[in-house]
C-alpha atoms as an extended CHARMM CRD file, in Angstrom:
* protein
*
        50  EXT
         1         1  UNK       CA            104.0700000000       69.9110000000       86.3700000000  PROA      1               0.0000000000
         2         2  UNK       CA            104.5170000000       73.7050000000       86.7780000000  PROA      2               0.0000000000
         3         3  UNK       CA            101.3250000000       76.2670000000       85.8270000000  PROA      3               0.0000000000
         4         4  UNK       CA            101.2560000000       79.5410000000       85.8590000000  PROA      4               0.0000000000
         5         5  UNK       CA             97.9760000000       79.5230000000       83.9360000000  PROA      5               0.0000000000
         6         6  UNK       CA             94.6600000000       78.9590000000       85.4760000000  PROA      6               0.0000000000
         7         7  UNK       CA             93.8190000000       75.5240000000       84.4450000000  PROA      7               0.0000000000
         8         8  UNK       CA             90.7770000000       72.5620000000       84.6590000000  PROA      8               0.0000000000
         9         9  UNK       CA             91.9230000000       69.2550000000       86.7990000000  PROA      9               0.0000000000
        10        10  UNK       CA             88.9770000000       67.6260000000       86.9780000000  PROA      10              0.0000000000
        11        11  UNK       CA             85.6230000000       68.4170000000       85.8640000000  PROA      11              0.0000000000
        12        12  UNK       CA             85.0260000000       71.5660000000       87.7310000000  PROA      12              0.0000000000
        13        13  UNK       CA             88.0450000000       71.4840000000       89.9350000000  PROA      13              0.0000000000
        14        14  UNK       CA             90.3190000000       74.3040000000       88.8100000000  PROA      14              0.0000000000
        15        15  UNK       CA             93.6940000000       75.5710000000       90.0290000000  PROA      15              0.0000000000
        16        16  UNK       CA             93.9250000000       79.3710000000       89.8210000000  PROA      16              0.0000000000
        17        17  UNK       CA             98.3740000000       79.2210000000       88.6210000000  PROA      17              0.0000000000
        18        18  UNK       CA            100.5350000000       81.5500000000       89.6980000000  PROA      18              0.0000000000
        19        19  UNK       CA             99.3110000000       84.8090000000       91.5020000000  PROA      19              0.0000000000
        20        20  UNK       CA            101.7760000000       87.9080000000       91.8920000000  PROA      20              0.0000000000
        21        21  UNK       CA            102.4430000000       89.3880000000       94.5830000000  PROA      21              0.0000000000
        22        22  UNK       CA            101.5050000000       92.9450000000       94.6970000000  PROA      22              0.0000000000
        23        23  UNK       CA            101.6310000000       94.7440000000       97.9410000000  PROA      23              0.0000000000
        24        24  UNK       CA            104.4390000000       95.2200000000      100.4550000000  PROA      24              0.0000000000
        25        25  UNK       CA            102.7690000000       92.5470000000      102.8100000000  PROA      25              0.0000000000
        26        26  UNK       CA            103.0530000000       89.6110000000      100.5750000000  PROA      26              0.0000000000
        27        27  UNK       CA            106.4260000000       87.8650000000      101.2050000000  PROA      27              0.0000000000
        28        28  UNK       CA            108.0260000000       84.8540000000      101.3300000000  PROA      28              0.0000000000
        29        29  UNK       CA            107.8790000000       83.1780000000      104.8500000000  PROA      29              0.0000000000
        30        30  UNK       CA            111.8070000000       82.8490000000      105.3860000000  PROA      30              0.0000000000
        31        31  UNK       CA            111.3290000000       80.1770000000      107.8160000000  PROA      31              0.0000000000
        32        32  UNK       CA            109.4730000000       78.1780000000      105.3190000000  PROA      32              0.0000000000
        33        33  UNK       CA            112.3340000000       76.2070000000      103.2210000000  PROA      33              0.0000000000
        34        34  UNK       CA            113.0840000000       73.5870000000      100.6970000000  PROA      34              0.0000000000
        35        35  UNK       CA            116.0940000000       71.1420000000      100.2640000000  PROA      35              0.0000000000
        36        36  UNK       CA            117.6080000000       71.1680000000       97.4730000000  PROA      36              0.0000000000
        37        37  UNK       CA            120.6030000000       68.9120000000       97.6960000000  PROA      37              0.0000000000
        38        38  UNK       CA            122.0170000000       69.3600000000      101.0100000000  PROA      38              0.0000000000
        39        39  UNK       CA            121.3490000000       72.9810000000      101.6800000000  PROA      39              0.0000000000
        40        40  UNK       CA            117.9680000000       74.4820000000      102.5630000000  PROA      40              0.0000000000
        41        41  UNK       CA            116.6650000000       77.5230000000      100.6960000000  PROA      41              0.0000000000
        42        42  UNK       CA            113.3490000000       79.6760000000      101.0720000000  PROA      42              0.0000000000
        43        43  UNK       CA            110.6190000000       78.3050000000       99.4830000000  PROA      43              0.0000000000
        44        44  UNK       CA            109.2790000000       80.2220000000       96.5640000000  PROA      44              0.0000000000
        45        45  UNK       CA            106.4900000000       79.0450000000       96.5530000000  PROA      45              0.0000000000
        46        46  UNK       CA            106.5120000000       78.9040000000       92.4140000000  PROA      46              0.0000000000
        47        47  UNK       CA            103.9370000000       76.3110000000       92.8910000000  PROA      47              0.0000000000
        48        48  UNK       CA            101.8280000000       75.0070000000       95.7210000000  PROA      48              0.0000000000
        49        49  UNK       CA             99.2120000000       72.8260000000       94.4850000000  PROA      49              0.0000000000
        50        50  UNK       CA            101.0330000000       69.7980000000       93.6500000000  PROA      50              0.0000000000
């Protein structure tokens, strides 16, 4: 499941959700992809903790 909320796991274990991006360094990593059928696309990233 998707979060962009900060949210409790476990018992102290806590995922932080979605950050922004804010500054002019932090972009997506173009050769980092996804398939999604038969064609690759850039990962978003939307969600990296599951």
């Amino acid at each position: 499941k998707l979060n962009k909320e900060f949210e409790e796991v476990e018992k102290g274990i806590f995922l932080t959700g979605e950050v922004p991006r804010r500054t002019s360094f932090e972009t997506l990593d173009p050769q980092l992809k996804c398939k999604i059928g038969n064609e690759y696309i850039v990962d978003s990233f939307a969600d990296d903790s599951k």
